[in-house]
N, C-alpha and C positions, 0 to 999 in steps of 0.2 A: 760148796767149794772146799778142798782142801787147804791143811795148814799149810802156811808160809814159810818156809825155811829163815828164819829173823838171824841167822849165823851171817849172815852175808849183807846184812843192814849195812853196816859200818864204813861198807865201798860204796855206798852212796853220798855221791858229793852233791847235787844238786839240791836246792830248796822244795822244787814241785815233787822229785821223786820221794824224799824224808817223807813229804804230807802224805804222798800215795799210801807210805804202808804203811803210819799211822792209821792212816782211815783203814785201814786194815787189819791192826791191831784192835782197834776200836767196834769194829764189825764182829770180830772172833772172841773178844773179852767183853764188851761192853762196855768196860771204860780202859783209861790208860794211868800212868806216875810220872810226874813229871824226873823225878831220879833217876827211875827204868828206864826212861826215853833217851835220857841225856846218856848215861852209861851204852846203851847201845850204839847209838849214833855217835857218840861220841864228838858233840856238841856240849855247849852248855847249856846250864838250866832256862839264861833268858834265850836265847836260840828258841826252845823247842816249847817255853810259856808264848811266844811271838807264833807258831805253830798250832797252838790250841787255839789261844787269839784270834787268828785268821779263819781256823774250822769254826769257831761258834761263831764269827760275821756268815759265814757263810751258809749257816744255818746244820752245820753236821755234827758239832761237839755243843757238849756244855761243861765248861768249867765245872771244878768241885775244888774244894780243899787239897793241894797236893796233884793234880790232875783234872781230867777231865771224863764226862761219860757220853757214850752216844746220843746223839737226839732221835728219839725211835719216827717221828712225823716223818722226816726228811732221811728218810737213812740215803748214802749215797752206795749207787751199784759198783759194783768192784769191773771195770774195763773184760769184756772176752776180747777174743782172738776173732777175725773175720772168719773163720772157717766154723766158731760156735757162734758167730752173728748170721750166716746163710742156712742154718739148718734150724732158725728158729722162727716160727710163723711166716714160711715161702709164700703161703696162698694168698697170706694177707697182704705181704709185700708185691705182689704180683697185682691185687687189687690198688693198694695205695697209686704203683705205679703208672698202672692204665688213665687214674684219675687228672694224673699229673701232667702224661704227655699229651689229655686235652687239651693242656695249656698251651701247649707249643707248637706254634703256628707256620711256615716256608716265613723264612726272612730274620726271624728271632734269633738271640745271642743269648745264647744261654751260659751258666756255671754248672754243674753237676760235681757237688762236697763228695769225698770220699765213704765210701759204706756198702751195705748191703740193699738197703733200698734203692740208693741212686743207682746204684747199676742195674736195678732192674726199672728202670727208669732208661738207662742207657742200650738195656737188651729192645726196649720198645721202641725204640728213635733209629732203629735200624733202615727203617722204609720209608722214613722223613724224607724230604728235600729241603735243601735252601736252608740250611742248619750251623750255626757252628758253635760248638761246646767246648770249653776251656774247664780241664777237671785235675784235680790233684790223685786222682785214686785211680791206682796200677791198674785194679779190676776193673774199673769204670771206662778207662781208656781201651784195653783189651775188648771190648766188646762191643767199640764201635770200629772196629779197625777192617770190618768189612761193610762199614753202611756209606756208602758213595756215594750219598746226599750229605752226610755231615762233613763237614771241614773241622776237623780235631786238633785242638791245643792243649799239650800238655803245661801246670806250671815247673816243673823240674824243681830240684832241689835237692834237699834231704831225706834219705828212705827212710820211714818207719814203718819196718818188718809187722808190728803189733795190728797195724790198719791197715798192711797196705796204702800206703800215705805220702806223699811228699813234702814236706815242709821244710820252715826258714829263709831266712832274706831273699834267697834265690825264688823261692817260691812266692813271695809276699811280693817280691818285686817284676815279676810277672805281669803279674796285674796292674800296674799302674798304670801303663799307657792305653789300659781299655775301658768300655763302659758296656755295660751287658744289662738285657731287656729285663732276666728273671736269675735268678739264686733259688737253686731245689736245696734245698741244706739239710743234711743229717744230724739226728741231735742225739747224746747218751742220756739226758734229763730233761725236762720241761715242767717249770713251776709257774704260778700266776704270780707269784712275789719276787723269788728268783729269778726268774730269767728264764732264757737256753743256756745250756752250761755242757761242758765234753768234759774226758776223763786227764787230756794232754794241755799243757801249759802252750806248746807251741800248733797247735792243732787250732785252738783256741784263738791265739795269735791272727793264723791265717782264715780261720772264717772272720773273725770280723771285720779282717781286709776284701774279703768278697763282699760284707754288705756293705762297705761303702762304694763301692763300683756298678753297685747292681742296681735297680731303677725299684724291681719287684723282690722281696724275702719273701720265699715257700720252704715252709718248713715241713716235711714229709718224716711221719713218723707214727708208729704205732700208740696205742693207748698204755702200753706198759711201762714206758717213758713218762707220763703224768706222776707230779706231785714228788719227783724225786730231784736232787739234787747234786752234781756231779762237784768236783773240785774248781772249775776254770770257768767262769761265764764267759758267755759269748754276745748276747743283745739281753735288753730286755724284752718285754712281751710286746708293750705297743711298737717295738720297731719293725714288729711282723707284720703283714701284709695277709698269707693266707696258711693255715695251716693243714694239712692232709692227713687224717687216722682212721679211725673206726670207731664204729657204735661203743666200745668200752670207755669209751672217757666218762669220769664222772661226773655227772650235770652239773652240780657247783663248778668245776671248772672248768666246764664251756660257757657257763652263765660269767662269770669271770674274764672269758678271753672273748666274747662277744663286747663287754662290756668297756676292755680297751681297743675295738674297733679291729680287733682279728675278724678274718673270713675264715669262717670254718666249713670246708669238704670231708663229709661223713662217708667212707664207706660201708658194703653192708657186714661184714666179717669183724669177729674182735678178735683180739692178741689172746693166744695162751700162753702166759710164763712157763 
């Protein structure tokens, strides 16, 4: 990845965005100053100690004298764009997907989360009957807009350009008046300690308002996702019900996510980063 233009920090007013490019700073230097920080952002010292604070709960920073340094275990991925999320492992995403819309049956009410894989999940439920899917993701929705078995609900709300995404209240609140069979959920991280966890504060928001309306959590995601840590959790592990990847996971942590009562569906293909 290219350097980050850091001149333009300073217009960040948000708490989630500050963390964003720390972890990004922290990625490109290895550690960070708590002085440096504050001068940039133009916060104060406790502001941005409150900052570090929250990356080393989260398992991404560790404090030091004066700042803080990466945690190499858990480094967290820096967010792509959907257009570098669809050109990386299609085949495999094309397998996870096939596995998943075994699952769904004429009659079933499903969620499909915003991504690359659930739309390919959604290119499959083309020839479905007796379907209907309620999705927050531009591309997800576009790709069933000629399958005339599914009855399509969007949740509306707020565009983010970065996911192709809908979120906030409008979206969150979408959902209240329904109850749905299954939740295909896309994830940026999946640890056995962590959680599920995404790159967006309000993404985040809104999946864990889908798992409480959903009856089943299917977590569909490649093996490149293990053992890493995004910024925002979403559930823990035992809240998962069944998760979908491939043979790359590392046996420790399938021995791990069997053990808090995950179902795990192995496809035969592994991820290449």
């Amino acid at each position: 990845m290219g350097s980050t233009d850091f001149s333009l920090d300073k217009r960040v007013a948000g708490t989630s965005e500050r963390r964003e490019l720390i972890i990004q700073r922290l990625r490109q230097q290895g550690s960070v100053q708590v002085n440096d920080l504050s001068a940039l952002f133009n916060v104060s010292t406790v502001t941005i100690r409150n900052d570090l604070a929250f990356l080393e709960k989260q398992g991404i920073a560790v404090r030091a004298y004066g700042g803080a340094l990466i945690c190499d275990s858990h480094t967290p991925a820096i967010e792509p764009s959907v257009k570098d999320k669809s050109s990386l492992n299609p085949a495999l995403k094309r397998e996870i997907a096939q596995a998943a819309v075994k699952l769904i049956e004429p009659g079933h009410r499903i969620i499909l989360d915003s991504g690359t894989t659930t739309y390919e999940v959604a290119r499959m439920l083309r020839q479905h009957q007796d379907v209907i899917v309620m999705t927050n993701g531009i591309n997800v929705g576009n790709a069933l807009l000629d399958a005339e078995g599914v009855e399509l609900l969007m949740t509306g709300g707020h565009l983010r350009r970065q996911s192709l995404s809908f979120y906030g209240d409008q979206a969150e609140q979408s959902l209240q008046n329904y109850h749905f069979d299954m939740l295909f959920l896309g994830v940026d991280a999946i640890d056995a300690e962590r959680g599920v966890s995404t790159h967006n504060e309000d993404e985040a928001r809104l999946n864990r308002r889908m798992c409480e309306v959903a009856e089943r959590i299917i977590v569909v995601t490649d093996s490149s996702k293990f053992n890493r840590s995004s910024l925002h959790k979403i559930i823990d592990i035992p809240r998962i019900h069944t998760i979908i990847t491939d043979r790359g996971v590392p046996a420790k942590s399938l021995q791990e996510l069997q053990k808090a009562g995950v179902e795990i569906i192995l496809v035969a293909e592994e991820s290449v980063e």
